[in-house]
DRENSE-918929 format. One record per residue (C-alpha): residue in one letter; x, y, z. Coordinates in steps of 0.05 Angstrom, whole numbers. Example, Ala and Ser with C-alpha at 12.3 -4.5 7.8 and 13.67 -1.06 7.14 Angstrom:
2
 res     xx     yy     zz
   A    246    -90    156
   S    273    -21    143
REM end
This chain:
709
 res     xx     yy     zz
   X   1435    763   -267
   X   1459    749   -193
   X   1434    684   -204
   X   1473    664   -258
   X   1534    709   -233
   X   1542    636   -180
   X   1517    592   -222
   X   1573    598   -256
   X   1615    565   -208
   X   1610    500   -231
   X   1633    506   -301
   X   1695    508   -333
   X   1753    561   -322
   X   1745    573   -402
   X   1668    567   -402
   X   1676    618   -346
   X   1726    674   -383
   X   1674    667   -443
   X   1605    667   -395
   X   1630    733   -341
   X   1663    769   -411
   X   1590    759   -445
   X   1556    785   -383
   X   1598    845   -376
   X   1596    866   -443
   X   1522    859   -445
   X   1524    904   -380
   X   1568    950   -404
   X   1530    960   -475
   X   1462    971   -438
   X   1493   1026   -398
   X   1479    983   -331
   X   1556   1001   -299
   X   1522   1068   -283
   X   1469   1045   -236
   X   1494   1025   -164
   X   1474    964   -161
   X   1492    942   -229
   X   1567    970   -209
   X   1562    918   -159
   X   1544    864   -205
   X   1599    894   -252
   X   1652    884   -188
   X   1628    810   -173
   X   1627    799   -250
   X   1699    828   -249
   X   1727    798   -191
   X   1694    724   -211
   X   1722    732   -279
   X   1795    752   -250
   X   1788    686   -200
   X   1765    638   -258
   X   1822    667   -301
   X   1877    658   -249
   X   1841    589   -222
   X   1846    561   -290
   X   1915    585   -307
   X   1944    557   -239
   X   1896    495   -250
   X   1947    483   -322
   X   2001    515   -287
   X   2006    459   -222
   X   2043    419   -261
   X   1991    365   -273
   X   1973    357   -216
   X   1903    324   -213
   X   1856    258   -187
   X   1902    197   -219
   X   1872    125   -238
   X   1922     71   -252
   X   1891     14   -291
   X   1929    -56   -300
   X   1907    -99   -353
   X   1944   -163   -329
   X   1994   -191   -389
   X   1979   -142   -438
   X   2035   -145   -479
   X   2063    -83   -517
   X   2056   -101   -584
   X   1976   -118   -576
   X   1953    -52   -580
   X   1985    -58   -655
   X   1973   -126   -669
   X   1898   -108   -687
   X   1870    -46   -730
   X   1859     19   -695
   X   1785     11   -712
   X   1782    -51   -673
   X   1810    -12   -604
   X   1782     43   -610
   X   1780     62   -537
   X   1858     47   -526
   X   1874     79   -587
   X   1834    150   -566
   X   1871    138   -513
   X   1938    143   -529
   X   1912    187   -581
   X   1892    237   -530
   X   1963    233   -492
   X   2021    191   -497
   X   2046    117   -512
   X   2110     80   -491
   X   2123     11   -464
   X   2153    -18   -397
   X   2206    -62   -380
   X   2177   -110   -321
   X   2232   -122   -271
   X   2265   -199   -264
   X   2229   -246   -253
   X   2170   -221   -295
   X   2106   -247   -262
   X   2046   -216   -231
   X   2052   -202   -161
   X   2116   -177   -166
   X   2115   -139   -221
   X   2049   -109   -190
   X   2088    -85   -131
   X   2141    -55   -161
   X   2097    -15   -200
   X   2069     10   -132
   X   2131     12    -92
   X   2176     34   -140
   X   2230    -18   -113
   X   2260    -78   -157
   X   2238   -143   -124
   X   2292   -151    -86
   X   2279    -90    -48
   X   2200    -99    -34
   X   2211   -174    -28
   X   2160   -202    -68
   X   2210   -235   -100
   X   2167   -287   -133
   X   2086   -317   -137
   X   2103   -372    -96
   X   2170   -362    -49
   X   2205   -387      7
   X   2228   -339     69
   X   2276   -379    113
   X   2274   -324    168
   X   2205   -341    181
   X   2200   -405    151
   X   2140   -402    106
   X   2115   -404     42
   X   2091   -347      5
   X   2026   -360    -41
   X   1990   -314    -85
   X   1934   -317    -20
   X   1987   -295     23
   X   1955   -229     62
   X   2006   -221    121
   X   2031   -157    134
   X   2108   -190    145
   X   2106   -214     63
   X   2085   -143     42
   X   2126    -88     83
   X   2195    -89     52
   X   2159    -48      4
   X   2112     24     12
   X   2050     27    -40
   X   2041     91    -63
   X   1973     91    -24
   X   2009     76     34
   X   2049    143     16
   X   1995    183     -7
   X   1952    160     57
   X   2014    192     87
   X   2001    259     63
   X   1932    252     76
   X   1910    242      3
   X   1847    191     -2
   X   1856    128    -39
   X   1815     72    -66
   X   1838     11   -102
   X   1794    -47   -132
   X   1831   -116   -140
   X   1909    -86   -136
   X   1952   -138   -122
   X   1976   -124    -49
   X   1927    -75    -34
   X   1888   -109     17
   X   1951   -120     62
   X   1957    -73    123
   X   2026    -40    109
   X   2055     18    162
   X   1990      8    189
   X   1947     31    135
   X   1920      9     80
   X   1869     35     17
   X   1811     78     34
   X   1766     34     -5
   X   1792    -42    -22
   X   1762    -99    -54
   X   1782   -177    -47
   X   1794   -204    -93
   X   1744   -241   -141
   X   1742   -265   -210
   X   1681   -271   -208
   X   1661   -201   -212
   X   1642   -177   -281
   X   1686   -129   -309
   X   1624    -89   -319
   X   1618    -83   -242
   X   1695    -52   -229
   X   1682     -7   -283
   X   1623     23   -261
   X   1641     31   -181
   X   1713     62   -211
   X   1665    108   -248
   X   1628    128   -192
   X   1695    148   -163
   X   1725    184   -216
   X   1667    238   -217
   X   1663    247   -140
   X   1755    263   -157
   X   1730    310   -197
   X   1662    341   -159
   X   1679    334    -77
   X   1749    362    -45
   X   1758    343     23
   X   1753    400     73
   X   1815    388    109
   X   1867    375     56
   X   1826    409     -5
   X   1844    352    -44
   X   1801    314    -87
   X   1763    260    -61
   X   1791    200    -77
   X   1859    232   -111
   X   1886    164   -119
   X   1854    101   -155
   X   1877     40   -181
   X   1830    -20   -218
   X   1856    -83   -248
   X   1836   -130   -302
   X   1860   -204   -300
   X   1862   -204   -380
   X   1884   -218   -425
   X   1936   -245   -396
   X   1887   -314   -380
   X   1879   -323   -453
   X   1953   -317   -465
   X   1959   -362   -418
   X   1914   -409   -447
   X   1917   -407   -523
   X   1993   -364   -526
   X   1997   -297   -549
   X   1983   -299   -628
   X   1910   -328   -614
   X   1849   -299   -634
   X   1824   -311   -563
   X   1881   -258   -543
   X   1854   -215   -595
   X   1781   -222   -570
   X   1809   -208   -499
   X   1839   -143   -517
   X   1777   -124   -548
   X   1737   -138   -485
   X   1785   -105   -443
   X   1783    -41   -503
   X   1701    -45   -480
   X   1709    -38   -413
   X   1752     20   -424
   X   1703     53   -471
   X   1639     37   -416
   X   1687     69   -367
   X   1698    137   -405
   X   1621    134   -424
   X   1611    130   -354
   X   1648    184   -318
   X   1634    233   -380
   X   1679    281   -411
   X   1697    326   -358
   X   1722    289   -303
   X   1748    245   -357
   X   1784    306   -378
   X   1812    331   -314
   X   1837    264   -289
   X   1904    233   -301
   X   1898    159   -333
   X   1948    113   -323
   X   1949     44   -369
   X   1999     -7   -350
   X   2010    -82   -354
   X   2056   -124   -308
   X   2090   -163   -362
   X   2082   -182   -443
   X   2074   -256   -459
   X   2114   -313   -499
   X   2090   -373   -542
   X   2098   -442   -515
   X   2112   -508   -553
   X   2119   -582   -542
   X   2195   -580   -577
   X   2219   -530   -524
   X   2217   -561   -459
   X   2275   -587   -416
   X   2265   -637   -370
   X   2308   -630   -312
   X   2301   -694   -281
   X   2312   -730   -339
   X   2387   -762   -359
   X   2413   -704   -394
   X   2407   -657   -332
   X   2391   -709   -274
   X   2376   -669   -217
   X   2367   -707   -163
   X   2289   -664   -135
   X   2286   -711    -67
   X   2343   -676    -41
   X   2314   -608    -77
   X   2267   -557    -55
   X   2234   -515   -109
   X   2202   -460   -106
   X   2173   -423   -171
   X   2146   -452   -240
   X   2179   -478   -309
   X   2200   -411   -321
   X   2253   -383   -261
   X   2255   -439   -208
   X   2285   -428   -135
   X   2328   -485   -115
   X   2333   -505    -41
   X   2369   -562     -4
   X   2326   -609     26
   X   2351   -675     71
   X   2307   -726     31
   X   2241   -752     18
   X   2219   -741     95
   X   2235   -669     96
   X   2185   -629     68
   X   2217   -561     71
   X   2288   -532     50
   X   2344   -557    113
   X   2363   -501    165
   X   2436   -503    140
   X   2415   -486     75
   X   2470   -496     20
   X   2540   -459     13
   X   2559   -416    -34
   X   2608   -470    -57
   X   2540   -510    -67
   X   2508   -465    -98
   X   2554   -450   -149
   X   2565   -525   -161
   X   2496   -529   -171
   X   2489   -476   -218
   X   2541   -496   -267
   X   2515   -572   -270
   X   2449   -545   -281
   X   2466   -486   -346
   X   2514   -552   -376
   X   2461   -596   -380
   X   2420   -561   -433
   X   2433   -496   -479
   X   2361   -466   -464
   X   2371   -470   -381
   X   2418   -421   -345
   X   2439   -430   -273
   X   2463   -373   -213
   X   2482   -383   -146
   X   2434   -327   -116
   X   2498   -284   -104
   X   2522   -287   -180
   X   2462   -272   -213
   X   2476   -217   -265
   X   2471   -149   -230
   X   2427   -122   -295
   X   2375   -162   -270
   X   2379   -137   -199
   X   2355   -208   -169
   X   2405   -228   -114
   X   2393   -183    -54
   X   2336   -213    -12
   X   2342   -283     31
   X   2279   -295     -9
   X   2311   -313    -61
   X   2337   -383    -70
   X   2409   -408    -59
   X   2404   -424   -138
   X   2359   -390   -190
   X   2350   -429   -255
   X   2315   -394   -318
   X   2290   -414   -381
   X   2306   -380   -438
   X   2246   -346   -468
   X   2198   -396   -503
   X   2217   -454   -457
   X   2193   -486   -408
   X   2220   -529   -351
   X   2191   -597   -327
   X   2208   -650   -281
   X   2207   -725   -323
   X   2182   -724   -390
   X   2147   -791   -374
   X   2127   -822   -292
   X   2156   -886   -323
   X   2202   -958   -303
   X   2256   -917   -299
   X   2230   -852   -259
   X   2198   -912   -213
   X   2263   -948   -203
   X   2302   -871   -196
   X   2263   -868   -137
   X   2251   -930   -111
   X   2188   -945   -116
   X   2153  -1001   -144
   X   2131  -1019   -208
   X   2061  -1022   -194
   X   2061   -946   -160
   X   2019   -899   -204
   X   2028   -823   -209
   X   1986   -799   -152
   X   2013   -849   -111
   X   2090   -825   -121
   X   2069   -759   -109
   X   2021   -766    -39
   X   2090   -799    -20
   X   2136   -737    -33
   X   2095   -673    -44
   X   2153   -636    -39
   X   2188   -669   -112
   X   2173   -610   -154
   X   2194   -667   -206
   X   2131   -707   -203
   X   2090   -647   -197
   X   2113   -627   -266
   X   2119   -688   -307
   X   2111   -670   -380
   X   2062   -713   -410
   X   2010   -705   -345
   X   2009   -633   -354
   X   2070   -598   -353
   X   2092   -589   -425
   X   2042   -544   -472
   X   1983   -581   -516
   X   1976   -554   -576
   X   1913   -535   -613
   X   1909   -523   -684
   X   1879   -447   -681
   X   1883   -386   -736
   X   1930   -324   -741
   X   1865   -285   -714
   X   1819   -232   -751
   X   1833   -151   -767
   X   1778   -140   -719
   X   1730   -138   -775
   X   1723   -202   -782
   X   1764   -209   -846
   X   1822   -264   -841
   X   1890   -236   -828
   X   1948   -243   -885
   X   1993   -311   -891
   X   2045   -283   -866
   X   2020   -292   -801
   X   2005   -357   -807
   X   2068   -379   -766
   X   2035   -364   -710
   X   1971   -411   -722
   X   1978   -459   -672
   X   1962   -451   -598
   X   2004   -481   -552
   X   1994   -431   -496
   X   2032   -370   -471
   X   2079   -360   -406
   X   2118   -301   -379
   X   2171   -295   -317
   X   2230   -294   -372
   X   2288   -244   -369
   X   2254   -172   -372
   X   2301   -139   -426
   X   2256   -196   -483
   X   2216   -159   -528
   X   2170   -210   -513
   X   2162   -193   -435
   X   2148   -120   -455
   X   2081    -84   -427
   X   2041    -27   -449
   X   2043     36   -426
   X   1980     88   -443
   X   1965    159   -403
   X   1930    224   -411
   X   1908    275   -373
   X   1932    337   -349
   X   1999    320   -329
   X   2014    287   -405
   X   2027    312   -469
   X   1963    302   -512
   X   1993    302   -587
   X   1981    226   -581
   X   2062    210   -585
   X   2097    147   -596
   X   2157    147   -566
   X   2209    109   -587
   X   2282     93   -581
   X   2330     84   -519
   X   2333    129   -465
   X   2413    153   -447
   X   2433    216   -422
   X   2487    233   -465
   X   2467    209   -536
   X   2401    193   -522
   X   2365    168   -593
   X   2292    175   -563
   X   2240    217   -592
   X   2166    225   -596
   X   2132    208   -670
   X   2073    232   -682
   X   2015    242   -730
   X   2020    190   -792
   X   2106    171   -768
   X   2068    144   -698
   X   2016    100   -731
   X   2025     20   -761
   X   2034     16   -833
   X   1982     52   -869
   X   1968     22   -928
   X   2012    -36   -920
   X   1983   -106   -932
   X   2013   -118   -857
   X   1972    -61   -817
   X   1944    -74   -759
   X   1975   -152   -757
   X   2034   -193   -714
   X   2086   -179   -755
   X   2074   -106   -762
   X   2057   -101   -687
   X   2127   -137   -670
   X   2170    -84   -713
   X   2130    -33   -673
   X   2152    -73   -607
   X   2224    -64   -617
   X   2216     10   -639
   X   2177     35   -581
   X   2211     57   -527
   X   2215     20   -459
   X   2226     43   -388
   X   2227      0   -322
   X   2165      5   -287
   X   2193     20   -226
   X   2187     88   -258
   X   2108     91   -251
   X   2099    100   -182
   X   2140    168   -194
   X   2095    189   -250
   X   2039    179   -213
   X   2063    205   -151
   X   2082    269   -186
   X   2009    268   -220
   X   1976    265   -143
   X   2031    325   -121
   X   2075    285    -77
   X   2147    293    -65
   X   2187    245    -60
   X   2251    285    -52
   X   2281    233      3
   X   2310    295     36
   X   2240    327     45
   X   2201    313     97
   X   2119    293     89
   X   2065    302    132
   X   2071    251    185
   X   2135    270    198
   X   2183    220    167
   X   2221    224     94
   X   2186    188     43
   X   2210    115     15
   X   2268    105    -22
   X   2248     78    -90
   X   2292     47   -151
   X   2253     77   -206
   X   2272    154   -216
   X   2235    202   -258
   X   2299    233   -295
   X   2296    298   -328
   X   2289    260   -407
   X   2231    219   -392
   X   2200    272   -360
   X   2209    307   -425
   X   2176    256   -467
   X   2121    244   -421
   X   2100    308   -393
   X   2070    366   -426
   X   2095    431   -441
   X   2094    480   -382
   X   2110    421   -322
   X   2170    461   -294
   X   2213    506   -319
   X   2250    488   -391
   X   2307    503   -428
   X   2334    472   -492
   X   2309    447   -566
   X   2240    443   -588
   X   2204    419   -643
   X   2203    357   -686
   X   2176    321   -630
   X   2231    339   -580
   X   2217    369   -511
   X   2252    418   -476
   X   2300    397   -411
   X   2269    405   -342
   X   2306    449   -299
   X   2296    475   -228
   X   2292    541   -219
   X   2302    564   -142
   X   2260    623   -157
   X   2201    579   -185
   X   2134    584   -135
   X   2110    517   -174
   X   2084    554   -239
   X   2105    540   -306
   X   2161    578   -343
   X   2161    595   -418
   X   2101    611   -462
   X   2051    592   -415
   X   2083    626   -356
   X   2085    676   -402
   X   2012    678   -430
   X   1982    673   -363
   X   2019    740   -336
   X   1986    776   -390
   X   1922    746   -377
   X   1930    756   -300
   X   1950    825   -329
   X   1892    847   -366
   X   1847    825   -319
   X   1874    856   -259
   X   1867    927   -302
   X   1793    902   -310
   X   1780    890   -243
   X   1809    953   -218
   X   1773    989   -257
   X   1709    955   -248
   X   1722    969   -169
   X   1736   1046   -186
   X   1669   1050   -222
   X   1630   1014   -162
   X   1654   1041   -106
   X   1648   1112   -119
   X   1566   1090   -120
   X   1571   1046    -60
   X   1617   1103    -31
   X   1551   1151    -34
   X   1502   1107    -16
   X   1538   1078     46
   X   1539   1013     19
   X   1609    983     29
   X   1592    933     82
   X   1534    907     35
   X   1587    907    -23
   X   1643    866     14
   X   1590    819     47
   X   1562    804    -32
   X   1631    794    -52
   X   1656    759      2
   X   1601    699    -12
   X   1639    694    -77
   X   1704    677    -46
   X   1685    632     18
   X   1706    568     -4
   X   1649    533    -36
   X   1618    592    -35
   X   1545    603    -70
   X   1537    522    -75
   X   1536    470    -27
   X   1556    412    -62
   X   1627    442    -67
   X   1635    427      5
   X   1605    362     11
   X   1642    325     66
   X   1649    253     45
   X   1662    224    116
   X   1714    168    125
   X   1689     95    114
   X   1691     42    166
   X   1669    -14    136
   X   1621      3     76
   X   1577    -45     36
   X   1532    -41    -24
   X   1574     14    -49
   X   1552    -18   -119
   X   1505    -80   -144
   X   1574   -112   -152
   X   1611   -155    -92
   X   1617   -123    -18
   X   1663    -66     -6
   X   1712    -62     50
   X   1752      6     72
   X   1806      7    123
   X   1826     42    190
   X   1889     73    169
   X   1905     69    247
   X   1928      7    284
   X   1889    -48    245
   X   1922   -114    237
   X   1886   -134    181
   X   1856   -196    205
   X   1772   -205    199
   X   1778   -153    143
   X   1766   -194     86
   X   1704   -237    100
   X   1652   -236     55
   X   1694   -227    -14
   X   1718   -292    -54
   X   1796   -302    -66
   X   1794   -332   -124
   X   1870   -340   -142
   X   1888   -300   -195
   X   1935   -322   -256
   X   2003   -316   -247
REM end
């Protein structure tokens, strides 16, 4: 009996409240209370139960609080997850099923790294400067690349493992964008470099390994879990959008393979820590179709833009302009341009074509929140969504004799002589403007042919993405579950507004696609979805995960190192945290039912537990047991009392209570990593110094492949 008495100390609080109320009852029936050492096993039965009891309802009562993995599947646009039958996702779907489903806006401009750091930092581009892939910073005058690893491109900006290293919380990231940059002097527990290379098979299963070590070691010193934080990212499917455009059944086959390593992942870590972790799905952006008929070239006659005087930094999609003094200057001039320049600039530029708008860096529309950071070029030029932006549509006579070269002068040639003409990098028919495939409106995931009315979307021309962020297009997904989430499997959808807000959570059949409709689980059905389901920046995500991990980022409070925590752009307001959050986070007042949640409200009197029926529940739990326990003590001691036994008593009871007491591999130390390898069969694994490293020599031995942007 004393045996299993601690070997229940690994299972759950409710296996626990069942187990110790089995074991006293059988106790009690056999009459065993009476004899003194059974009293004793009726106190430590007591007492355990009371502990599992009150550990369990403070475990639901912590408001969430709980190891927290943040997945990126790069490009995965919102409406995918509809675009194919549930039966083909299944592992999304049980998912979102299990918790709760939204969408993101990305922030402006909508490409990978930055959109990867604002979901980190919590900051608009502008703030964290990673204001583009590939930049310009005239303070230091360099180029920013998407191999770029210096600490002075990163450190406008905090990571939330930066914070959370802060407050001592352990972190490990494999393939974040930015997270193998020393910033504030720290960086990731455990990083990877990046690689393409490595199978998806090998992220999953490392990321496994550290999801059940969250959930079975707590570090000594903090009594945190051990990692608490965790991030892994995917680079699809936002390479087959990229390749063969959003409505392709290569997409389709890429969300399915990305739906796979989700499902090996959950096999993996099993149903308990799976259960008691908080799972964060995300995407940095959505994805647009390309075509051959939308594609302005700006050095043509219509727009004439003279690029050897030009500077460009960008793509087809949002372009930097710079001024340059010719051909023989390479980068942008030291004088820069004016804002009279600028703005001249701009307005030639949005004339010359309907699909093309122009901003001196200091008008750019203040939704957008793109103008503060000398990253940022004197002129931004964007494409409306769908198009894309080239150089010449032809290297021909009269590109040759724009430029003065001669006749003879091939392609290569005109470009070893100005590498800098963004022009002649991005002539249309040598690669610049989309080839189109003929390709099929995809499968239902069964391998049954979609509707016709799909078939607008049969040829492949290739995707893109870095458009304006409020395009339905440009939306991502958003997925989690886990303690801190509801877990009715909501859609929520609307607009959020504090005043006449029209969101709401759907759920059951009003949450799913069309059931029975002939367009279930295809494009069309999935876009109606799109502009139903509600959107938030994700700026927002670093709060939700921040307040999943425990950390507060009041800016007037004051964390463990001493200093306030980072300003971020993306606040966790009191609706969202509604929608999101299950019952119980907080204290709440206000409507219920038909899918609406309660406001949050502080209470000054609130000692972090939960208000309302659960508050509510566990007093009378709490309650009830307490009467048991006394009781049980009564019985006990009066024996212990006349054989002289209390100091054996409170020495057997005491074990119970030490922390990790009755089994050692609840104190398992896992010491800090130096530099660690073969942590898997998969690449070399590197952790940081969180003191005084400057990040150079640190990321030898992994490939950096670049990723696509």
């Amino acid at each position: 009996m004393e045996e299993g008495i601690f070997f229940t100390a690994q299972i759950s609080g409710r296996e626990r409240l069942s187990t110790f109320a089995a074991m006293a009852g059988a106790m009690a029936r056999s009459g065993a209370a009476s004899r003194p050492l059974s009293s004793l096993l009726v106190v430590t039965a007591a007492l355990a139960l009371a502990a599992s009891v009150v550990g369990a309802a403070d475990a639901e009562e912590r408001d969430g609080v709980a190891p927290t993995l943040l997945i990126s599947f790069d490009g995965f646009r919102a409406s995918y997850l509809d675009a194919q039958p549930e039966s083909a996702l299944p592992n999304l779907n049980a998912l979102w099923r299990e918790g709760v489903r939204a969408s993101l806006y990305p922030r402006f401009i909508s490409k990978t790294f930055p959109n990867h750091y604002s979901i980190v930092t919590g900051l608009d581009e502008e703030h964290h400067g990673i204001v583009a892939n590939h930049m310009w910073d005239p303070n230091m005058k360099a180029e920013f690349t998407l191999r770029s690893k210096g600490t002075e491109w990163w450190n406008e900006g905090e990571p939330i493992w930066v914070t959370a290293s802060r407050a001592d919380v352990r972190t490990k990231t494999y393939f974040w964008p930015g997270d193998e940059v020393v910033v504030n002097n720290r960086r990731p527990d455990v990083f990877f470099p990046y690689d393409s290379k490595t199978t998806f098979e090998e992220r999953v299963d490392v990321v496994a390994t550290w999801m059940r070590d969250a959930n079975a070691k707590i570090d000594p010193n903090t009594r945190r879990p051990s990692p608490s934080f965790m991030a892994l990212y995917f680079e699809e499917p936002d390479a087959a959008g990229h390749a063969h455009g959003p409505y392709s059944a290569q997409v389709e086959a890429a969300v399915r393979r990305v739906d796979e390593a989700l499902g090996r992942l959950r096999d993996a870590v099993g149903d308990g820590p799976w259960n008691d972790t908080n799972v964060v799905v995300v995407a940095d952006h959505g994805m647009a179709p390309l075509s051959p008929t939308r594609v302005v070239n700006l050095g043509d006659d219509a727009c004439g833009m003279n690029f050897t005087s030009l500077f460009v930094t960008g793509d087809g999609i949002v372009a930097h302009l710079w001024r340059r003094s010719g051909p023989a200057e390479q980068n942008p001039a030291d004088d820069g341009m004016t804002i009279d320049e600028a703005r001249a600039t701009a307005r030639a530029v949005t004339a010359c074509h309907p699909n093309v708008t122009a901003w001196a860096r200091e008008d750019v529309p203040p939704r957008l929140r793109y103008s503060d950071n000398a990253r940022i070029g004197p002129v931004v030029v964007a494409a409306d969504v769908g198009y894309l932006m080239c150089g010449y549509a032809s290297f021909d006579s009269k590109v040759r004799r724009r430029l003065n070269l001669d006749e003879s002068s091939d392609l290569a040639t005109a470009r070893a002589s100005d590498p800098a003409n963004w022009a002649l990098a991005h002539v249309a028919d040598a690669g610049c403007a989309p080839a189109c495939v003929g390709g099929d409106a995809g499968t239902d995931g069964d391998g049954v042919e979609k509707e016709s009315d799909d078939s607008m979307y049969a040829d492949e021309c290739g995707g893109s993405h870095g458009y304006d962020n409020a395009a339905p297009e440009m939306r991502a997904v958003f997925l989690a579950r886990g303690p801190l989430f509801r877990s009715d499997g909501a859609r929520l959808v609307g607009e959020l507004g504090y005043e006449s807000s029209e969101a709401e959570a759907l759920v059951g059949d009003d949450a799913v696609t069309s059931v029975g409709s002939v367009h279930a689980g295809t494009t069309r059905d999935a876009e109606r979805w799109q502009a139903r389901t509600l959107a938030f920046d994700n700026t927002v995500v670093r709060s939700v995960v921040a307040t999943g991990l425990g950390l507060d980022l009041d800016p007037a409070s004051v964390m463990p190192d001493g200093a306030p925590p980072p300003r971020v752009d993306g606040r966790l307001d009191e609706e969202l945290v509604n929608l999101l959050f299950r019952d119980g986070v907080g204290v709440r007042s206000g409507p219920s039912g038909d899918g609406a949640r309660g406001a949050l409200t502080p209470d000054d009197d609130d000692d972090g537990g939960g208000g309302g029926r659960d508050g509510t529940a566990r007093v009378a739990v709490v309650g009830v047991v307490g009467a048991i326990v006394v009781g049980a003590i009564v019985v006990a001691a009066r024996g212990y009392v006349r054989r002289g036994d209390a100091n054996s008593a409170y020495a057997k009871l005491g074990s119970v209570f030490e922390p990790g007491g009755g089994d050692a591999e609840e104190t398992e130390i896992e010491m800090p990593e130096v530099r660690v390898e073969g942590e898997s069969a998969g690449p070399r694994v590197f952790a940081s110094l969180t003191e005084g490293d400057d990040g150079e020599g640190e990321t030898s031995g992994g490939g950096t492949a670049a990723r696509t942007s």
